[in-house]
C-alpha positions, 0 to 999 in steps of 0.5 A: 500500500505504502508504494501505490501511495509513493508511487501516486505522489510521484507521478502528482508531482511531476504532472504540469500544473496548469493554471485555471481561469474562472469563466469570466476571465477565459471569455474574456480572454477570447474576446479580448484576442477577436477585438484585438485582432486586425485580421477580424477587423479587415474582415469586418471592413473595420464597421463597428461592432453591434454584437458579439457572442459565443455561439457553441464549440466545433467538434474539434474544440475551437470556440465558435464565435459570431461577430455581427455588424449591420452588414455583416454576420462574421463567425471566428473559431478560437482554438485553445492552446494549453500551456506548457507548464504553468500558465493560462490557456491562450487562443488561436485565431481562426476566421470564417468567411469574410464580409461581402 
């Protein structure tokens, strides 16, 4: 018994610690990296945002999300990328079709 529990607390602490966000500040994180974005700007031909929501995951992860404009409706997919070791959880960018 003593050796699975030796066993356990090596393996414990040798795993990555990964830091968590609440989900506040995880959606945060995502709208953040499409508002900063120039690519979702030119895509938008920069008009001005009148909403912006999350509108469900893709079957590979990516978080689907939906920019709409007066003219335009633009879906973007944030695909996590866990950290290596310590740290938060950062997006890569993806967009859908560009606006007419």
């Amino acid at each position: 018994m003593k050796s699975i529990l030796t066993t356990l607390a090596l393996v414990l602490a040798t795993a990555p610690a990964q830091a968590a966000l609440s989900g506040f500040y995880d959606s945060a994180e995502q709208i953040n990296k499409i508002l900063s974005s120039a690519a979702v700007a030119d895509a938008l031909r920069q008009a001005s945002i009148g909403h912006v929501a999350n509108t469900g995951t893709r079957s590979d992860g990516a978080h689907e999300w939906q920019v709409r404009t007066q003219e335009c409706d633009l879906t973007i997919y944030l695909k996590p990328v866990p950290p290596q070791g310590v740290g938060k959880t950062t997006y890569e960018l993806e967009l859908g079709d560009a606006c007419p």
